[in-house]
Every structure is written in structure tokens, then in C-alpha cells.
C-alpha positions as CSV (number, residue, x, y, z in Angstrom):
1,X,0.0,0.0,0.0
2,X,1.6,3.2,-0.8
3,X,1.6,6.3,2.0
4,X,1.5,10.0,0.7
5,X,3.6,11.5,3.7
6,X,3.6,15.0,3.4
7,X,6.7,17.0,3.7
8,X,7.7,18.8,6.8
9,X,9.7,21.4,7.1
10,X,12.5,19.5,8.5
11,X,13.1,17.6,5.4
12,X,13.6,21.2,3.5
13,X,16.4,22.0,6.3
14,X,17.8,18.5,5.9
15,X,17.9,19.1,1.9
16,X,19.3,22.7,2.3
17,X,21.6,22.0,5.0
18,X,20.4,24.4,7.2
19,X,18.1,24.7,10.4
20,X,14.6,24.6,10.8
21,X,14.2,28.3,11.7
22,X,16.1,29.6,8.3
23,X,13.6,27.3,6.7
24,X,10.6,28.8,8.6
25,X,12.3,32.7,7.5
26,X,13.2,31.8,4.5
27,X,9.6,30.8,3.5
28,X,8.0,34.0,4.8
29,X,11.0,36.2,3.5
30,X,12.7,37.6,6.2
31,X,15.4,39.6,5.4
32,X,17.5,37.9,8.1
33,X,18.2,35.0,5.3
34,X,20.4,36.0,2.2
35,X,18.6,35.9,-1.2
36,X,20.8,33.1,-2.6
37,X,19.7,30.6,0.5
38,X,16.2,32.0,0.6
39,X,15.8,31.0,-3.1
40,X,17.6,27.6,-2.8
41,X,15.0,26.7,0.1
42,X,11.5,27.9,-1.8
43,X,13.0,25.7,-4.8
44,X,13.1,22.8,-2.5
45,X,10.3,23.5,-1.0
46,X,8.2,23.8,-4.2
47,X,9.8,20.4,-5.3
48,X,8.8,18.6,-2.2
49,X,5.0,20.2,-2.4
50,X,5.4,21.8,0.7
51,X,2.4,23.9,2.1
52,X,2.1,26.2,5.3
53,X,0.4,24.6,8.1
54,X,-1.6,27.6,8.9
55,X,-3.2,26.0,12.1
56,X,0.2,25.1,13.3
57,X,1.3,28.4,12.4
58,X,-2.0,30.7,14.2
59,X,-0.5,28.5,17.3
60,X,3.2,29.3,17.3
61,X,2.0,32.7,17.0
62,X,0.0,32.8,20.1
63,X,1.6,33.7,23.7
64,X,3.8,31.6,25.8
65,X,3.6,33.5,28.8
66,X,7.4,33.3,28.6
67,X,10.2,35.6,28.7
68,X,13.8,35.1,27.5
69,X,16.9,36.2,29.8
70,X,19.9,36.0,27.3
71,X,23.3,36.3,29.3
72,X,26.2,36.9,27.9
73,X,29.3,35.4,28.4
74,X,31.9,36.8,30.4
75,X,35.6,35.7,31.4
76,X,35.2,35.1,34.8
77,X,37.3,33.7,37.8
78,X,35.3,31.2,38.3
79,X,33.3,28.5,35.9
80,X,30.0,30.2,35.8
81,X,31.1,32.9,32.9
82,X,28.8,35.1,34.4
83,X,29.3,38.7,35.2
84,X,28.4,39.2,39.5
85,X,26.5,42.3,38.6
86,X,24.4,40.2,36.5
87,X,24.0,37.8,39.1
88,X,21.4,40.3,41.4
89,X,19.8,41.4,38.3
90,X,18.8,37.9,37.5
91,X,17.6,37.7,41.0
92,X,15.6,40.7,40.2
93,X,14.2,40.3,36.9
94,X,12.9,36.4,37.7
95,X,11.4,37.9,40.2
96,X,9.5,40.6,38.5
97,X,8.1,37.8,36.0
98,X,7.0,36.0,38.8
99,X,4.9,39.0,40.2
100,X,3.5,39.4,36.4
101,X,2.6,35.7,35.9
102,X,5.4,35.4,33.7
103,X,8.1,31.8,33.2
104,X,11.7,32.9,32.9
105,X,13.8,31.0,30.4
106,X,17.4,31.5,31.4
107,X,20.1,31.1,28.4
108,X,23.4,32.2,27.2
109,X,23.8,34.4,23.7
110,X,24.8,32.1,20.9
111,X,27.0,34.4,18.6
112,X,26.1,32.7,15.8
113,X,24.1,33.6,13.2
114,X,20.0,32.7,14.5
115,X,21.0,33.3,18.4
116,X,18.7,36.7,18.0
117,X,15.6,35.2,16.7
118,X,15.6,31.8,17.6
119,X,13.4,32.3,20.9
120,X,10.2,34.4,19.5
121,X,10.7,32.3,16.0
122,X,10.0,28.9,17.7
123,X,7.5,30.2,20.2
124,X,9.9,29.9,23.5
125,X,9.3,33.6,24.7
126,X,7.3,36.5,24.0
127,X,10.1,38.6,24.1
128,X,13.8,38.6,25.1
129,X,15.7,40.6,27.9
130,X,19.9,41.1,26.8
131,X,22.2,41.2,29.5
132,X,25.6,41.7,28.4
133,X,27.5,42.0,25.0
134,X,31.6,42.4,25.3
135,X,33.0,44.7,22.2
136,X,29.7,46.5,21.9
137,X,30.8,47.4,18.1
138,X,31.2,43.8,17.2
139,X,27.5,43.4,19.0
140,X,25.6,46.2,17.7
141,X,25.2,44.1,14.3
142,X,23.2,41.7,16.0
143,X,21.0,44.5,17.6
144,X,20.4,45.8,14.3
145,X,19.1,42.1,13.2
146,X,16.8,41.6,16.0
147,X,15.2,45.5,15.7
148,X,15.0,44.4,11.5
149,X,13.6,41.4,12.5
150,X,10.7,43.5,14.6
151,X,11.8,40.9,17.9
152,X,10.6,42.1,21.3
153,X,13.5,42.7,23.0
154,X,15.0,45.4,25.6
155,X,18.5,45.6,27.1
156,X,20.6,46.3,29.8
157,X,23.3,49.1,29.2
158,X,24.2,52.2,27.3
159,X,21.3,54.2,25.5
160,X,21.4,53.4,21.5
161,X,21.5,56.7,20.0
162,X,21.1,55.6,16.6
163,X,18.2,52.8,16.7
164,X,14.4,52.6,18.5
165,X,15.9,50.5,20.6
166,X,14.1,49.8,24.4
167,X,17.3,50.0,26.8
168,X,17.1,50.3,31.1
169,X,20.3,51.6,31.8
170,X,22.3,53.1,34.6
171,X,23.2,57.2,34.5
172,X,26.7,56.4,33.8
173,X,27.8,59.9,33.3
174,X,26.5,60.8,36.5
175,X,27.9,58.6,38.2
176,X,31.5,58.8,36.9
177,X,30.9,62.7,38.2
178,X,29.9,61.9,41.3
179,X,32.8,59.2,42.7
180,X,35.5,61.6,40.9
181,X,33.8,64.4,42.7
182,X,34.0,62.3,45.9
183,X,38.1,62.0,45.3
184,X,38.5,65.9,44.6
185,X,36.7,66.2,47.6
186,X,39.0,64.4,49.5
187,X,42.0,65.8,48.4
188,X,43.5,63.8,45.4
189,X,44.4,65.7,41.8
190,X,46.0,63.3,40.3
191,X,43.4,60.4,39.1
192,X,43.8,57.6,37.0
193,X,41.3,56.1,35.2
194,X,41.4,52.0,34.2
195,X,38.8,51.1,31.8
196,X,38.5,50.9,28.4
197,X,36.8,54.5,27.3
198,X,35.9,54.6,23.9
199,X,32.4,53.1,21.9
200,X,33.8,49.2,22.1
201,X,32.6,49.9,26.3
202,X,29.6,52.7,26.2
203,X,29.1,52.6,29.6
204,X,32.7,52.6,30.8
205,X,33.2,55.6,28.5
206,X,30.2,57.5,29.9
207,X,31.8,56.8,33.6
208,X,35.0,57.9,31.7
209,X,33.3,61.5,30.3
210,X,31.7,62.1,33.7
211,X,34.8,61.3,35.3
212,X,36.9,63.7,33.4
213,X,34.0,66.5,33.1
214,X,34.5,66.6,37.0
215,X,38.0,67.1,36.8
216,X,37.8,69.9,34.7
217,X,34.7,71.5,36.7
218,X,37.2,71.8,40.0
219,X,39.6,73.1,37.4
220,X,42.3,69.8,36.9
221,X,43.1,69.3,33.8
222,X,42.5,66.0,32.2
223,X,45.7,64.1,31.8
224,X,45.0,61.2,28.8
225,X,48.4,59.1,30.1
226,X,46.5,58.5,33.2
227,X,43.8,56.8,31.4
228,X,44.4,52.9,30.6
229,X,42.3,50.6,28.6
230,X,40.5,47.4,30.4
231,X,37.8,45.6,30.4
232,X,35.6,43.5,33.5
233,X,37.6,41.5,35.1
234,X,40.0,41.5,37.7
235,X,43.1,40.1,35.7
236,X,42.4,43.6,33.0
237,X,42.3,45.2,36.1
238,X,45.3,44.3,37.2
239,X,47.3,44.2,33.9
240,X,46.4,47.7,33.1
241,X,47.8,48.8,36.8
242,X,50.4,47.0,36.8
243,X,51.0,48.9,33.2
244,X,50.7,52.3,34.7
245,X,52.3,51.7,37.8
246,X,55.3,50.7,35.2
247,X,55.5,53.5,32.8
248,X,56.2,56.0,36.2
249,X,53.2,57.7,36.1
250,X,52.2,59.7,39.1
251,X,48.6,59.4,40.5
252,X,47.2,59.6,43.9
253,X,43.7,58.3,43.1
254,X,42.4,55.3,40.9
255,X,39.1,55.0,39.4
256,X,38.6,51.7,38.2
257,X,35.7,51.9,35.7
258,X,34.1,48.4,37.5
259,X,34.0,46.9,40.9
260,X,35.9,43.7,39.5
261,X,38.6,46.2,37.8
262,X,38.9,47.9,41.5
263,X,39.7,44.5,42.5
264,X,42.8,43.6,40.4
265,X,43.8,47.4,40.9
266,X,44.4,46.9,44.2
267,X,46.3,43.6,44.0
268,X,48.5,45.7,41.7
269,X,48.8,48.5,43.6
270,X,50.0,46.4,47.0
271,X,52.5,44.3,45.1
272,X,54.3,47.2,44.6
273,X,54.0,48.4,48.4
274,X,51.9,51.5,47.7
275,X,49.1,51.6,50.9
276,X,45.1,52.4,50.2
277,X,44.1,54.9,50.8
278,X,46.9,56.6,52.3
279,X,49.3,56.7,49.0
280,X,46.7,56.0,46.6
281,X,43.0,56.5,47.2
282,X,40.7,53.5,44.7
283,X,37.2,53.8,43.5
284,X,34.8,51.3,41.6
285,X,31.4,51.1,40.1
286,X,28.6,48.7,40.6
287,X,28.9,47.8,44.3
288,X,28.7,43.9,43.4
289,X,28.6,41.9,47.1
290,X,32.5,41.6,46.9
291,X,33.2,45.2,46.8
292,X,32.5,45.2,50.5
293,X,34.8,42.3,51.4
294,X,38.0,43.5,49.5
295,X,40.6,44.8,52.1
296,X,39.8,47.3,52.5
297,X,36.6,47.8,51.7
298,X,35.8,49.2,48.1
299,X,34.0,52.6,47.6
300,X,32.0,52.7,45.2
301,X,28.4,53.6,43.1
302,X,25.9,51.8,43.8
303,X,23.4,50.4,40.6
304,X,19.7,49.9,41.8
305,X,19.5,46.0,40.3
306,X,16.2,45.7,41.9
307,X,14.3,48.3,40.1
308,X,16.4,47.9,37.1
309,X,14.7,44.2,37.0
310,X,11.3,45.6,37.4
311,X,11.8,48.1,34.6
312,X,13.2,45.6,32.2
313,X,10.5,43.1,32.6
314,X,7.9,45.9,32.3
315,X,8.9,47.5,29.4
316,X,9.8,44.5,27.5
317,X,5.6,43.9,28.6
318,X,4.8,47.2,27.0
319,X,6.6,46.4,24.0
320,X,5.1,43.2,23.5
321,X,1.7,45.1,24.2
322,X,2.3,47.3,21.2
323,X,3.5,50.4,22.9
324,X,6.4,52.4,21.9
325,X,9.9,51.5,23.5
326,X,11.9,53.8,25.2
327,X,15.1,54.6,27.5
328,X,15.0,55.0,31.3
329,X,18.2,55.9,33.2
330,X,18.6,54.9,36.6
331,X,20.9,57.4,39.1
332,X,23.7,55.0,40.8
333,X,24.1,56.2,44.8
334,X,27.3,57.0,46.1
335,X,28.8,53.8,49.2
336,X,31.6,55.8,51.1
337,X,33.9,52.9,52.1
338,X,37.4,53.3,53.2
339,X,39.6,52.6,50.4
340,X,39.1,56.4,49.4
């Protein structure tokens, strides 16, 4: 007896060689899948008499009650590969979906090339929270994708000043014043900066322009060899003091653009027998739950990771709602410890 069985969608992929979600994009043409595959994969599927489940499809398109948290990957000390900031905002933001009626699905970001739509494509989540992103100008390509794409999504960081893009961030610039204006107030001229302050780290280089528009506010002019690239992590942190420390350059202060920087600053900085705060005075930002266990105990700015879970989780809601996304910035608060 013969069996018509009707072809599926995974027997395109198989004959294309590529996944089921470029099949599923390529036959409604997204622009996310080049013309030359796109074409390759309606051929097959005209050959193979493939037709659109539309009931299937009305389904996939209906609410999971899901959202996405996408972490990035971070070199860490440990094995998790997760930023410690992060750590309370994750805390947070499942929260928040709890007290909405919302699942959380928890994931890292797959830099390939379907990481950004494979969640709201196979109906996993609604929508998708970013946390992270490394070399923000090797990233921004895959922002552009998911905003082409129309994916709900908001993120964690720096305001995008060139896309519609829903961000909750922290007032970075403000905050940069703010601990710099805390070491001018205390005495110290002569600041170094360690992080990496240019558009590969937005936020470090908002915390870098607030930073030196303090200097120059108390009059101190802004010297750039005091200003040494780094990013996250307490080895950078190190490196680049350890750097300074070796090209001779005089500095009584150290603002280390991240709590985990601070960290490595001051490993550096004791090596070589200089005492904090009395020789040099160190500042970082974040106030992650190591910050006040470091000896001595790290001042620093404070980012609100409570309500910046609630706002991501409610304006990812609001997107998904159909309203128009926007930016929020949230003021960090000043923790006096005595390492300045």
C-alpha cells in the first residue's frame, strides 16, 4: 500500500543543510536570510510540495507566557562565565516575571548567526531581555538584526542613539561625576582612570566623560596618560595597573571603571607596596557583594538592580503590548567605604 507522507519542514532543512528556523524565515521572506539561500530553500520546498500549516502556524503565533533572559558570556574567575553584577539582576528580573505571571527562560547568547531570533521564531518567549554583549561594536550588528527582525526585546546598558531601541540603563555619566567628585573632595588631583573609554565599552566611557567632566569642573586638567584601557575583570584590572604603575606615572587616586577592575587594581597597587588609601585613594562602580569584602573595603556607586529588573521586565511587557519603546536611566548612589 503506498503512503503519501507529506513534507515537513524539516526535510527542507535537511535538503538545504540548514536549520529549521532559516527554513521557517526563508519561506516567509525575512530579510535575516540571504537571497541566494532563501531562493535555494523555496525551490526545495516547491519540489517537495510543501504547504504552510496555517493551524500550526496561528499556534506558534500565540503567547507563551514566557520571557527570554539572554546572558552573555563573560571571562570570569570562576566556571559560571557570568558577570556578578548580573548575578542580582537575574535575581531581580525572575522575580519581576514572577509577580507578572510570567516563566523565565534563562540562556546564554549564541553568537552565531540565528541566536537573536531563535526564541520568539520557535515560540519559547514572548520577548527577550539582553544582558551583556563584550565589544559593543562587534554586537551592535546583531541588535540591528533583531530591531530588522521586529523581535521584542530590551537591554541592559548604554542608550542606543542611533536605533528605536528599548534599553534600562544606569546614568553612567552621573555617576562617573559623582565618585570623581568624591576623590576631589577628599583631596587627590592626580586620578587615574582604568577602563577601556571609547564606543567598544559605552558605559565605561560614559563613567569615563563624567569622570573627566569633574576634573575639569574643580579646574584639573585632564591628563589622557593616566587613562588605561580594560575591560571587566579583575586580571584587565590588574594588567592595566600593573602597566601604569610601570611607565612611572604619578597618580594619587584610581578610578577603576568596574567593581571587578577595583579588585585587580588593588592587588596591583599592593605588590608594589603603595598603601590604600593613604598613597593611593581606589574607586569602583557597581557595588557587586565583593566590593565590601576586598581589604579594605571598596568605595564605590551603587546600581539599583532591583528596580532595574522591574523596569526591564515591564517594558519589555509594554513592547510586547504594542506600545512604543523607550530609554530610562537609573541614578547610581554614592557607598563611602574606606579605600578612598
Amino acid at each position: 500500500m503506498y503512503i503519501n507522507v507529506k513534507a515537513t519542514s524539516f526535510d527542507i532543512a535537511y535538503r538545504a543543510g540548514v536549520s529549521q528556523s532559516t527554513v521557517s524565515r526563508a519561506l516567509r521572506n525575512s530579510p535575516l536570510v540571504n537571497e541566494e539561500t532563501r531562493l535555494k530553500i523555496q525551490a526545495i520546498a516547491k519540489e517537495l510540495n510543501y504547504k504552510v500549516d496555517k493551524n500550526a502556524r496561528n499556534l506558534r503565533s500565540q503567547q507563551s507566557n514566557t520571557l527570554a533572559l539572554l546572558l552573555f558570556e563573560d571571562p570570569t574567575s570562576d566556571d559560571s562565565q557570568i558577570n556578578p553584577f548580573f548575578l542580582s539582576m537575574l535575581g531581580s528580573i525572575t522575580r519581576a516575571c514572577a509577580n507578572k505571571g510570567y516563566d523565565l527562560l534563562v540562556s546564554f547568547q549564541q553568537m552565531d548567526n540565528d541566536w537573536h531570533a531563535e526564541f520568539e521564531d520557535t515560540n519559547k518567549a514572548d520577548g527577550i531581555i539582553l544582558l551583556g554583549y563584550g565589544d559593543y561594536v562587534a554586537y551592535k550588528e546583531k541588535l540591528v538584526h533583531l530591531h530588522e527582525q521586529g523581535t521584542h526585546f530590551v537591554r541592559w546598558g548604554a542608550e542606543v542613539k542611533d536605533m528605536d531601541v528599548a534599553t534600562i540603563g544606569c546614568d553612567n555619566f552621573h555617576g562617573g561625576y559623582q565618585l570623581t567628585e568624591h576623590l576631589i573632595q577628599k583631596g587627590h588631583k592626580q586620578c587615574a582612570f582604568i577602563g577601556t573609554a571609547s564606543r567598544r565599552a559605552p558605559e565605561f566611557y560614559d563613567r569615563y566623560k563624567g569622570h573627566a567632566a569633574a576634573l575639569k569642573h574643580a579646574g584639573i586638567s585632564v591628563d589622557e596618560n593616566l587613562q588605561i584601557d580594560a575591560l571587566y575583570t579583575e586580571e584587565a584590572g590588574y594588567l592595566a595597573s600593573k602597566e601604569l604603575l610601570a611607565a612611572g606615572a604619578k597618580f594619587d587616586a584610581l578610578f577603576a571603571a568596574c567593581d571587578l577592575i577595583a579588585v585587580g587594581a588593588i592587588r596591583a597597587l599592593t605588590e608594589h607596596g603603595l598603601a590604600i588609601p593613604d598613597d593611593v585613594a581606589v574607586v569602583g562602580f557597581d557595588d557587586i557583594p565583593m566590593a565590601s569584602f576586598v581589604n579594605p573595603p571598596l568605595t564605590t556607586a551603587k546600581q539599583d538592580t532591583m528596580l532595574a529588573g522591574q523596569l526591564l521586565v515591564e517594558n519589555l511587557l509594554k513592547l510586547i503590548a504594542g506600545d512604543k519603546p523607550s530609554t530610562l536611566l537609573i541614578e547610581s548612589q554614592l557607598i563611602e567605604r574606606s579605600s578612598s
